[in-house]
N, C-alpha and C positions, 0 to 999 in steps of 0.2 A: 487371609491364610486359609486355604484348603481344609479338607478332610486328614488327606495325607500328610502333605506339612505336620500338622498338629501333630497325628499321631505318632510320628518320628519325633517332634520334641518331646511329648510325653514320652516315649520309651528312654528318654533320655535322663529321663527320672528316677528312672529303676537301673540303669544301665551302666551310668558313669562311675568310674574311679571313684567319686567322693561320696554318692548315692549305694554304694555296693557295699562302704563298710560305715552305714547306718543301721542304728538300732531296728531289729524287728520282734516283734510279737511273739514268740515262742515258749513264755510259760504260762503251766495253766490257770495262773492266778497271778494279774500285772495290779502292785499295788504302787499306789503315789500318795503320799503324806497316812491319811488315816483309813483312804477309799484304798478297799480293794476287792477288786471284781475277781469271778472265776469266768472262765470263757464261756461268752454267748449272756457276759450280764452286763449290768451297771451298777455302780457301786457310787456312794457322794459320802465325801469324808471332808478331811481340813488339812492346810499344810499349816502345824505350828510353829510359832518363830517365838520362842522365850525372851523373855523380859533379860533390860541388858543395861545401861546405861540409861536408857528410857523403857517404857511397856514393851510389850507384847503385844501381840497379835497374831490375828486366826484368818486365814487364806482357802476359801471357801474353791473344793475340787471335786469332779466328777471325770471317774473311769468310764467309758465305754469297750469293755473288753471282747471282741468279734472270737464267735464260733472259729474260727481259723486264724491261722498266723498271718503277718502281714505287715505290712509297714507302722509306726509309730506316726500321730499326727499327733501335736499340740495345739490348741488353739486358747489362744489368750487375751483378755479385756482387760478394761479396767486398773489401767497402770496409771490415767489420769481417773477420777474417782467419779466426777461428773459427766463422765463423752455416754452418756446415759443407753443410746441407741445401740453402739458393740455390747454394753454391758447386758441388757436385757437381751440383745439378739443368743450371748452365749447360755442363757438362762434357758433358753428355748430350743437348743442346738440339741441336747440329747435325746431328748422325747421324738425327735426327727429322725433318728439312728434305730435301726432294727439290730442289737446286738448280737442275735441269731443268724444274719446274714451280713455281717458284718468281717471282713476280712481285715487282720489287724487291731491295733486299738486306737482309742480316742481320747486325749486326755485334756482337758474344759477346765479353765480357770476364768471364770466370767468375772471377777473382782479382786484386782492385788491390794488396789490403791484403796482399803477398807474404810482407814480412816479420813480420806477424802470423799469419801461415797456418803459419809455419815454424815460430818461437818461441811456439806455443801464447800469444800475450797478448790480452788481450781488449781491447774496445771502441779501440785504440790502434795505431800504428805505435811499436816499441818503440824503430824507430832516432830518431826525433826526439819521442817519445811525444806526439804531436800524432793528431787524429782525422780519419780519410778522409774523413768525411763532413760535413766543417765548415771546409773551409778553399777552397772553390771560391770564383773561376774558377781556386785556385793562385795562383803565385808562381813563375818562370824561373828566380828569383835565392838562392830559399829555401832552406829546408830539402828532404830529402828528399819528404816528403809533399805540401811546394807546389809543387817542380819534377814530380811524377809529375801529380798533379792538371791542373797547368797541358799538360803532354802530352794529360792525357783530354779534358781540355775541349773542347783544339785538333782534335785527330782523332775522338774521337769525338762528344760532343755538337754540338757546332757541325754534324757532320755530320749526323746524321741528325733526322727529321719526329716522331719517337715515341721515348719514352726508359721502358723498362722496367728498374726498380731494385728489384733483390730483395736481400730480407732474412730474418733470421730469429730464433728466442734463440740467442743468447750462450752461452759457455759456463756462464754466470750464470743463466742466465734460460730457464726454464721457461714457453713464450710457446704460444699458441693462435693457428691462423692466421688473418690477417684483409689486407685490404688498407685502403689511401689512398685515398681521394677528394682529389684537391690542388684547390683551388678558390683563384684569384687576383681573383675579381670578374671576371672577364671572360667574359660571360653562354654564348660561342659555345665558348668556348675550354674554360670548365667544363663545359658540354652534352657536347661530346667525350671530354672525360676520362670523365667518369659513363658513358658507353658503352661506355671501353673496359675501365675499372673491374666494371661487371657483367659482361661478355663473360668476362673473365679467369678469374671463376667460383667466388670466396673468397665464403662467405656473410655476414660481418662484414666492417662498411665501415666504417671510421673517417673522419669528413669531416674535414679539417683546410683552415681558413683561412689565405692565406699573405698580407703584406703586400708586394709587389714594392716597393716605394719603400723598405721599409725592408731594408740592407744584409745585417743579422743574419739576417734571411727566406732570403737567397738564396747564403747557403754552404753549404747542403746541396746534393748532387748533383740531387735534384727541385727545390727552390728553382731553383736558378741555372739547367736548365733551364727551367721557369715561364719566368723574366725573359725567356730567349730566343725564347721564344713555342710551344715544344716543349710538346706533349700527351703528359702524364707519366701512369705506374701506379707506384705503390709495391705491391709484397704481401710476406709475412711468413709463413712457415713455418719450421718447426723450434726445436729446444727442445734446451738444456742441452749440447750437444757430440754429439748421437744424431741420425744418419741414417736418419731412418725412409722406407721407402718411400715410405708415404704421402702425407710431405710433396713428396717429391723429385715425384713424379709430380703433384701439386697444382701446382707453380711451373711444371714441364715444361711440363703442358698448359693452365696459364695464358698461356703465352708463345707457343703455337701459335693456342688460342681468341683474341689479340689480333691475330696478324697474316690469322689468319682474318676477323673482324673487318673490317681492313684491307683483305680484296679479294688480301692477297698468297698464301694458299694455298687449298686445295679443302678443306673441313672443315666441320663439323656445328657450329654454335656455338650452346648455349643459356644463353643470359645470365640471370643468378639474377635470378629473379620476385620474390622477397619478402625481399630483403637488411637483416640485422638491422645496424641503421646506428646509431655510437658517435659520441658527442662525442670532444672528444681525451682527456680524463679526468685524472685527477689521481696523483701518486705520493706516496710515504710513503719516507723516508730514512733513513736509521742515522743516530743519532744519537749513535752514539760504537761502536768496535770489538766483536765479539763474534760470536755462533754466530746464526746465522738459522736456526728450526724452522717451516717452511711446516704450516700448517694447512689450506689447499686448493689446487687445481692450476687451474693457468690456463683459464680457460673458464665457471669456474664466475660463477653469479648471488649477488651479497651484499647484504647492504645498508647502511646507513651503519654504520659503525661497530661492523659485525659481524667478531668475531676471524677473523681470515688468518695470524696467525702468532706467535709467542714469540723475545724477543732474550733469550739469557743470557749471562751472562760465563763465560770462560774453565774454569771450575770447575763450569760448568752451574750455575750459579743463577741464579734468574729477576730480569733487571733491566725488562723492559718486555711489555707484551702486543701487537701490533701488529695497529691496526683499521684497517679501509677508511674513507677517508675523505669518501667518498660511496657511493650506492648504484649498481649495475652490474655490468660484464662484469668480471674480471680479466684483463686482455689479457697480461699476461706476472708473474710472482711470482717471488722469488729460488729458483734452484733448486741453489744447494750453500748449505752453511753458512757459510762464509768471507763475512762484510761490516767493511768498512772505512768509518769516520766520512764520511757524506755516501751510502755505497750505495743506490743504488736496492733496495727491497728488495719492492714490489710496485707496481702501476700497474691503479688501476680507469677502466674510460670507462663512463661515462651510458648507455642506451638512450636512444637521438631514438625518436618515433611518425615524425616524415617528416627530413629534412636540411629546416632553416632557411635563409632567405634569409642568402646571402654577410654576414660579417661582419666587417668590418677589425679584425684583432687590435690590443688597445692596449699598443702599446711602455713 
C-alpha cells in the first residue's frame, strides 16, 4: 500500500457515515468510572462494580484527556487476566501520551480480568468462572463478570469512536503476534478498520468475518463494539506467562501508530506494505487428558498434516501424534504440557494471496 492509498483509508475514519456520529472529546473535563481528567491531563481512578450475588470488584482506568477535542480512543487489556504482555504494555501506554498535545482523549483499561491477574487462572474469571470476553453487553443483575462488563460497556465502549482490544498467549499458549481485521460487511466501516489495522503495525492479519445479526458474533468485546458501529483493532502479542520487551513495545507503539493515524498525536506512522494476511484457521483439541510435547513454535509454516506435536499419557507413553489440520501459519501452539479433554492444543490459519470479499459466517 502507497503513501496515498493509506491516507485515503485513514480519512475514511473520520469521514464515513458511522465514524461521523461517534463520540468526541468536547468537555472540559471527560470522566470515566472515578478518573477524571480536565484537558491537557491524566487522571487514574477505578471502574466499581458492586457486590451482587458474588463480590465485587475494582477495574483499574486511566483518562488521558488532550489539550483539544478529538476523537475518543479506548484501549483495553486484560480481559484474560494472565496475556501478561497487553496488560503491562497498557500499564506503560500513558506515560507515552503528552496530554498537552494530545488531540482528543485516551481512555486505558490495562486489567478487567482482576481476579484472574491475581489467582494466576487462565482463560476465565475464577469467581464465577465465566469468560470476559464472551459475555458482553454484560448483565447489572449477574454474576460478577456480567455486572463488571455491563460497567465497561456503559463507560467505556459506548463512550468512545475506536476501541483498541489487546491480547496475547495465555499462560497456555505459545502465540506469535498478529492482529484482527474485524470486517462486519459494512464496506466504509471495514475500509477503516483495515487502516487502522495496518497503521498498528503487526505484519500478520487475520481477517475475521463477524455476522452482526447474529447475537453469538457480538459477545466478544470487538463483536459488541462492531454492533455499535465502533472501528475496532484487535492485536495479539505475547507467549506462555513471559514478558518480553518486544512484545510490550509492539502493542505500545501499536496504540500510539493508531491514534497517530487518528490525527490525535504528532508521530511517524508507516502502515505495513505487504501484510501476511490469515484466514481464521482451524484448531486441533485434546482429545482426552495427558502431556502435550510441542514439536514447533508458533510462527512457524506447516502443512497439512504435517507433525506439531505428541499427546502421551501420564507415564509418557505415546497415545497420539498431533497433525496440523491444514496447511499454514501456526498462530498460537500449547505451550506447557498440562491439557485437559477439549484443550486447545494448537491453532493453524491459511495464507490468503489477497483478503476475500466480506463473507457472512454460517451459524
Amino acid at each position: 500500500m502507497n503513501k496515498w492509498t493509506f491516507a485515503i483509508l485513514a480519512l475514511a475514519v473520520v469521514t464515513s457515515p458511522a465514524a461521523a456520529a461517534q463520540p468526541s472529546s468536547a468537555a472540559e473535563t471527560f470522566t470515566v468510572g472515578t478518573a477524571a481528567a480536565q484537558r491537557g491531563t491524566v487522571a487514574f481512578g477505578a471502574l466499581d462494580v458492586a457486590a451482587g450475588s458474588d463480590t465485587g470488584t475494582t477495574i483499574p482506568v486511566i483518562v488521558v484527556n488532550g489539550a483539544r477535542s478529538g476523537p475518543v480512543v479506548a484501549a483495553v487489556a486484560g480481559s484474560h487476566g494472565t496475556e501478561y504482555a497487553s496488560i503491562v504494555a497498557l500499564t506503560q501506554l500513558a506515560s507515552r501520551i503528552d496530554a498537552s498535545r494530545l488531540s482528543g482523549t485516551v481512555i486505558i483499561a490495562p486489567l478487567l480480568n482482576v481476579a484472574s491477574f491475581e489467582q494466576m487462572t487462565v482463560h476465565v474469571n475464577p469467581v464465577d468462572r465465566k469468560g470476559m470476553n464472551s459475555q458482553y453487553p454484560g448483565d447489572a443483575n449477574g454474576s460478577q463478570t456480567q455486572r463488571a462488563l455491563a460497567v465497561v460497556a456503559d463507560q467505556i465502549v459506548k463512550r468512545a469512536s475506536t476501541i483498541i482490544d489487546l491480547h496475547g498467549g495465555d499462560l497456555d499458549e505459545e502465540l506469535v503476534p498478529y492482529s484482527y481485521w474485524m470486517r462486519s460487511g459494512d464496506a466504509a466501516a471495514d475500509e477503516a478498520s483495515r487502516a487502522l489495522v495496518l497503521a498498528f503495525g503487526l505484519d500478520r492479519v487475520i481477517v475475521n468475518d463477524v455476522d452482526l445479526a447474529n447475537s453469538a458474533s457480538t459477545r466478544s468485546l470487538s463483536g459488541y463494539s462492531l454492533s455499535l458501529g465502533k472501528t475496532v483493532v484487535v492485536a495479539e502479542a505475547g507467549a506462555s506467562g513471559v514478558v518480553r520487551p518486544a512484545d510490550v513495545a509492539a502493542l505500545v507503539d501499536g496504540c500510539l501508530n493508531v491514534m497517530a493515524a487518528l490525527h490525535m498525536i504528532e508521530r511517524n506512522v508507516r502502515p505495513v506494505e505487504h501484510p501476511v494476511w490469515l484466514g481464521s484457521g482451524a484448531r486441533v483439541r485434546a482429545e482426552a487428558a495427558g502431556i502435550f510435547v510441542p514439536s514447533v513454535a508458533g510462527g512457524t509454516f506447516v502443512s497439512n498434516g504435517m507433525r506439531v506435536g505428541t499427546m502421551t499419557d501420564y507415564y509418557g507413553r505415546l497415545v497420539s501424534e498431533i497433525r496440523a489440520p491444514l496447511a499454514g501459519v501456526v498462530t498460537f501452539i500449547r505451550g506447557v504440557p498440562s491439557a485437559w479433554k477439549e484443550a486447545t492444543l494448537v491453532n493453524v490459519a491459511p495464507v490468503l494471496s489477497e483478503p476475500p470479499a466480506y463473507r457472512k459466517p454460517e451459524r
